[in-house]
MARVEXZA-302647 format. One line per 2 residues: number of its first residue (from 1); their letters; for each residue x, y, z of N, C-alpha, C. Coordinates in Angstrom, 1 decimal. Each point is the difference from the previous one (the first is absolute). Layout:
REM MARVEXZA-302647
NUM) a) X,Y,Z,X,Y,Z,X,Y,Z; ...
//
This chain:
REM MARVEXZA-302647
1) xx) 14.0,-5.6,-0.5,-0.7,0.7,1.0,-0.9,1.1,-0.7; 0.3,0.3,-1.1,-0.6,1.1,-0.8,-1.2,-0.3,-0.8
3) xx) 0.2,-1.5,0.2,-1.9,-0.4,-0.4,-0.6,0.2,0.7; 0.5,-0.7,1.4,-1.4,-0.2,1.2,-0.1,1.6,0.0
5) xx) 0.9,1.2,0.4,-0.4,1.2,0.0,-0.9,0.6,-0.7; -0.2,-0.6,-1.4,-0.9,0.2,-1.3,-1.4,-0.6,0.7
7) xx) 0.4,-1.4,0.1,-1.4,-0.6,0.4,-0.7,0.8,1.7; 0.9,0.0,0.4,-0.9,0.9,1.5,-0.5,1.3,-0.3
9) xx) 0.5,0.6,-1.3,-0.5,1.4,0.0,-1.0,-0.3,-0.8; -0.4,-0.5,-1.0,-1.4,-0.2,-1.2,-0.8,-0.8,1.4
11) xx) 0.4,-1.2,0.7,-1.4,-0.2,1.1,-0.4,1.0,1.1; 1.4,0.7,0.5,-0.6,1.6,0.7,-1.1,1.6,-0.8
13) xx) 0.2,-0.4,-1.4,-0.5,0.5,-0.7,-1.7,-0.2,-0.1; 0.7,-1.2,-0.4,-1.8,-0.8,0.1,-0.7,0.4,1.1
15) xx) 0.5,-0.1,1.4,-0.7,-0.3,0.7,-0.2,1.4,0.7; 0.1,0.9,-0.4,0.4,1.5,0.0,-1.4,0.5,-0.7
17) xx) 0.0,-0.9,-1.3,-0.9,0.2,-0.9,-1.6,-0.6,0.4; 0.2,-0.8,0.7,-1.7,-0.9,0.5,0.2,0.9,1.3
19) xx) 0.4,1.0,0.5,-0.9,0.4,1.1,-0.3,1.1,-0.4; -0.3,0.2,-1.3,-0.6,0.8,-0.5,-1.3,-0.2,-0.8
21) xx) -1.1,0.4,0.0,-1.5,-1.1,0.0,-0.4,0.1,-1.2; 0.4,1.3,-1.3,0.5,-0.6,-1.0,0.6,-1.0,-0.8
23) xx) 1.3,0.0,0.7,0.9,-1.5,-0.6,-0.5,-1.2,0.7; -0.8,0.3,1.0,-0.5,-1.4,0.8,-1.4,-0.1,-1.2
25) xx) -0.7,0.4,0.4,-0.9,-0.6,-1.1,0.2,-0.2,-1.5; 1.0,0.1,-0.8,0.8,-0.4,-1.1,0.4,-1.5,-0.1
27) xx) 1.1,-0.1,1.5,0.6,-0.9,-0.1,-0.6,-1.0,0.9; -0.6,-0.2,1.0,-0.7,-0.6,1.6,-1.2,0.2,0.3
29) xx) -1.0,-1.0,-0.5,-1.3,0.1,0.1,-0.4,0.6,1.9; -0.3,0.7,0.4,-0.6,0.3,1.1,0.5,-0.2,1.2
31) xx) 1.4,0.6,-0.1,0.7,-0.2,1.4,0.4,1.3,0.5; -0.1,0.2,1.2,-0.2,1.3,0.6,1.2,-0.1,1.1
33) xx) 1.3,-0.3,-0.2,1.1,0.0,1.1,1.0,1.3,-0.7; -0.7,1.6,-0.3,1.0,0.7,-0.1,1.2,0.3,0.7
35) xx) -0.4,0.2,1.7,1.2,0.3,0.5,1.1,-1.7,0.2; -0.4,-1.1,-0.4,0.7,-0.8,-0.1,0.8,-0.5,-0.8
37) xx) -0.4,0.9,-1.2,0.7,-0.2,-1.7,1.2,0.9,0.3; -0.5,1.6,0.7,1.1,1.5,0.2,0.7,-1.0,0.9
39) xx) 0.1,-0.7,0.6,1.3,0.1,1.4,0.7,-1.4,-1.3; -0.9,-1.1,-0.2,1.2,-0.8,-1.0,0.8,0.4,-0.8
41) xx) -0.8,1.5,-0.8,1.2,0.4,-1.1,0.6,0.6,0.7; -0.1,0.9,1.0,1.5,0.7,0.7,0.8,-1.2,0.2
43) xx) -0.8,-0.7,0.8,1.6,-0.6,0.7,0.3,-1.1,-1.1; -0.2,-0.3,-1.4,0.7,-0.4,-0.9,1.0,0.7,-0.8
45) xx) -0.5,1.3,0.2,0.7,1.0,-0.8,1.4,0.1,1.2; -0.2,0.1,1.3,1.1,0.0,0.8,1.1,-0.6,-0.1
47) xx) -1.0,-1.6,0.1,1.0,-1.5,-0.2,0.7,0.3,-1.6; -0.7,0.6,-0.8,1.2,-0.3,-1.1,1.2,1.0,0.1
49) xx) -0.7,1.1,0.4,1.0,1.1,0.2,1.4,-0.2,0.9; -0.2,-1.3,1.4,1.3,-0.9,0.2,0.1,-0.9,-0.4
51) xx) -0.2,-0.8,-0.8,0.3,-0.6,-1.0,1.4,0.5,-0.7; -0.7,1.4,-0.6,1.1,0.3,-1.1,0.8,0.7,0.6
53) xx) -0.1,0.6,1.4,1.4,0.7,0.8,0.3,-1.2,0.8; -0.4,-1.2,0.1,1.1,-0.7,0.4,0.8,-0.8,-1.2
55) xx) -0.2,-0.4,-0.8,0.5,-0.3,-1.3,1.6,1.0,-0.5; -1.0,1.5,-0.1,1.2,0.4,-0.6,0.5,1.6,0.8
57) xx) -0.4,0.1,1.4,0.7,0.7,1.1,-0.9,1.0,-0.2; 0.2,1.5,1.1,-0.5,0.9,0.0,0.3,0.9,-1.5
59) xx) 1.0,0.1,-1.0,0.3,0.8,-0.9,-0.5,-0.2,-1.0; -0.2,-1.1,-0.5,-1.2,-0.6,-1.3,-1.2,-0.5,0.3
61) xx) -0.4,-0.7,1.0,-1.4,-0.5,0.2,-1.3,0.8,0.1; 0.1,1.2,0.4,-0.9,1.2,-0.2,-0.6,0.4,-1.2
63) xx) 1.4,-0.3,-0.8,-0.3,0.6,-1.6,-0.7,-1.4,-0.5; 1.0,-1.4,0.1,-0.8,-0.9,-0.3,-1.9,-0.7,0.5
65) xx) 0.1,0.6,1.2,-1.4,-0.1,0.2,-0.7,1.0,-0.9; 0.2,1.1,0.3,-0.6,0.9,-1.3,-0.3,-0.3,-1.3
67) xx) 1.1,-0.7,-0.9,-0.3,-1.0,-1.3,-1.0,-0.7,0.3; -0.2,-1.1,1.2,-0.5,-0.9,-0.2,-1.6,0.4,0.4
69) xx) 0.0,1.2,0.7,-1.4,1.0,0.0,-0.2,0.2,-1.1; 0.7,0.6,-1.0,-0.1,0.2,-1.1,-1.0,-0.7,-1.1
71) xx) 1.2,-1.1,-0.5,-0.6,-0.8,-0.6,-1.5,-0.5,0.5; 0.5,-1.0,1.6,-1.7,-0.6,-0.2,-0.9,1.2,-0.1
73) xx) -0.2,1.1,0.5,-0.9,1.1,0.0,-0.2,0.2,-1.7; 0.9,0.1,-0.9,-0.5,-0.2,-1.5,-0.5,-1.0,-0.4
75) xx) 0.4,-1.2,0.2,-0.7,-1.3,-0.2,-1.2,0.1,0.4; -0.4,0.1,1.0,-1.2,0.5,0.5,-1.4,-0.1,-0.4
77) xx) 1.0,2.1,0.0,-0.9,0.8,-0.6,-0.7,0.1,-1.8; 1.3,-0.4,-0.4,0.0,0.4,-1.7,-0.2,-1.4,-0.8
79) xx) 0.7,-1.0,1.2,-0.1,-1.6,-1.4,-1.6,-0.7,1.1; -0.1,0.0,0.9,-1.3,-1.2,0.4,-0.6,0.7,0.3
81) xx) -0.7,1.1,0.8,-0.8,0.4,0.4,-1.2,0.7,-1.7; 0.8,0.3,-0.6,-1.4,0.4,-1.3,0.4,-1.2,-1.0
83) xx) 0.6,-0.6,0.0,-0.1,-1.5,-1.0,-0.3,-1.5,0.6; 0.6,-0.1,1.1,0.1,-1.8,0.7,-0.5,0.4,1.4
85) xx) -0.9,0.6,0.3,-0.7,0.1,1.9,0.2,-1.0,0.7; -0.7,-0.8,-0.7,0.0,-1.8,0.4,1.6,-0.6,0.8
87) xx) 0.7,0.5,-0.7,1.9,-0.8,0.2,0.1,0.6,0.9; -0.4,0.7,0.8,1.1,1.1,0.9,-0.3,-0.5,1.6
89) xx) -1.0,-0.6,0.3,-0.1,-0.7,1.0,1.0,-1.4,0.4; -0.2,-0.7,-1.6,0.7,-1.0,0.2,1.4,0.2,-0.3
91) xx) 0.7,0.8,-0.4,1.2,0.9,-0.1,0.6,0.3,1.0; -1.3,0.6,1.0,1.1,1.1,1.5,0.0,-1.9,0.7
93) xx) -0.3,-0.8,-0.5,0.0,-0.9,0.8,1.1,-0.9,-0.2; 0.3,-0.6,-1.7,1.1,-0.1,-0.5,1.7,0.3,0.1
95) xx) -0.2,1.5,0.0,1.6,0.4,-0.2,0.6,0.2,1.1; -0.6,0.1,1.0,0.7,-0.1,1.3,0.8,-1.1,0.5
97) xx) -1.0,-1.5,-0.6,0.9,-1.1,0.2,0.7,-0.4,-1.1; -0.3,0.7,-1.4,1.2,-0.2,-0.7,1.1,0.9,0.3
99) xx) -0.2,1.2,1.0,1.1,0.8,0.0,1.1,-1.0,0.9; -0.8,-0.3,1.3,0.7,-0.6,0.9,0.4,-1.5,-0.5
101) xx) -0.6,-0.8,-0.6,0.8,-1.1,-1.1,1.4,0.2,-0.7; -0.1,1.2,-0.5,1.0,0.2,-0.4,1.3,0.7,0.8
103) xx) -0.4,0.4,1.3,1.0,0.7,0.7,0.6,-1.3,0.5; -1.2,-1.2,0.5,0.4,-1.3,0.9,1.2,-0.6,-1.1
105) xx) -0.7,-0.5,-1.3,0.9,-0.5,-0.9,0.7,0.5,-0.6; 1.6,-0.8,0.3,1.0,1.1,-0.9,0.1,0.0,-1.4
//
């Protein structure tokens, strides 16, 4: 469960990040759905947030969501966005179903 949490936070990230018209013109040739990018990264950031309180209850999942803020928000910021721009589209799109691949398969 601690992947898909990983993977819904780096695509809430993302998509946090293209409704911003900077990172949209970086990464998304000429699309103009800001307030459609802000409501998908909240309510991704939500969804993972029960994700990981239902996984691992109200006393750890808070902190565990926070890691998993963590990390994708450094992955991000510090490994793709100034070296691999290009990956990070096809990434927030990837790890979510590898997250959930791995939660389906034991």
């Amino acid at each position: 469960m601690m992947l898909l949490a990983l993977g819904l936070s780096f695509a809430a990230f993302t998509a946090l990040s293209l409704a911003m018209e900077k990172h949209q013109r970086e990464l998304q040739r000429g699309s103009e759905r800001t307030s459609l990018w802000r409501w998908l990264g909240w309510g991704l950031l939500a969804l993972a947030f029960a994700v990981c309180v239902a996984d691992h209850g109200w006393a750890a999942g808070p902190v565990l969501w926070l890691g998993a803020l963590t990390a994708a928000g450094l992955l991000l910021a510090f490994g793709l966005y100034p070296y691999r721009p290009r990956w990070i589209v096809p990434l927030a799109w990837a790890l979510p179903v590898i997250g959930l691949a791995a939660t389906v398969v034991p």
